[in-house]
LOVEX-329073 format. One record per residue (C-alpha): x, y, z. Coordinates in steps of 0.5 Angstrom, whole numbers, padded with zeros to 4 digits, always signed. Example, Ala and Ser with C-alpha at 12.3 -4.5 7.8 and 13.67 -1.06 7.14 Angstrom:
2
+0025-0009+0016/+0027-0002+0014/
END
This chain:
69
+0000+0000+0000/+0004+0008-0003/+0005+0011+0004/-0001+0017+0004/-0006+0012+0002/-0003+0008+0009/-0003+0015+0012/-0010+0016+0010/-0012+0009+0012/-0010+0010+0020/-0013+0017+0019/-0020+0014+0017/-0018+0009+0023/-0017+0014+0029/-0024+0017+0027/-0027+0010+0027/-0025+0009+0034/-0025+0016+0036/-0032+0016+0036/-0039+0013+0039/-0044+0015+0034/-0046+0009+0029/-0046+0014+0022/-0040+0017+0024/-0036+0010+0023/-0040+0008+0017/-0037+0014+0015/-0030+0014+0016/-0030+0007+0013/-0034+0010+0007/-0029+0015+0006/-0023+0010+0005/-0027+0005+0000/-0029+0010-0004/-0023+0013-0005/-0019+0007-0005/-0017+0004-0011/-0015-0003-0008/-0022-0008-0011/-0022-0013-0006/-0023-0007-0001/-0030-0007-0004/-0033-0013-0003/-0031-0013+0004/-0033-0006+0006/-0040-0009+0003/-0040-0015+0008/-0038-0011+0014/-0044-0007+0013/-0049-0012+0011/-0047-0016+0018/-0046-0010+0022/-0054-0008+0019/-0057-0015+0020/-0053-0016+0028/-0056-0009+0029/-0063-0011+0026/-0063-0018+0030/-0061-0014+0037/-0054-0017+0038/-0050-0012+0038/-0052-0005+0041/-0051+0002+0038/-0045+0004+0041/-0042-0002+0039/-0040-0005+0033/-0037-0011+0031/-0036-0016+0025/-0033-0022+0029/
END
């Protein structure tokens, strides 16, 4: 990975972590992957949103905690 698409990623990552709020994590991953040119990154942004989105629905996480585990 070119070092300022690294440098971007741990930036994207320090917000991720940063913050409690749902939308703001889902942001600053979306940040990342439409600005990536790595084609592998989609299909697996897409997958965590999809479990993220159906362990929300089903209860089995909270709002403020996101996992994919």
């Amino acid at each position: 990975m070119q070092y300022n698409k690294r440098q971007h990623l741990e930036t994207v990552l320090k917000k991720f972590h940063a913050t409690d709020d749902e939308i703001l994590k889902i942001e600053a991953l979306q940040d990342f992957t439409k600005n990536s040119y790595y084609f592998d990154i989609w299909p697996k942004y897409n997958n965590w949103i999809y479990v993220y989105c159906m362990r929300r629905l089903q209860g089995l996480i909270k709002p403020d905690k996101i996992t994919t585990d």
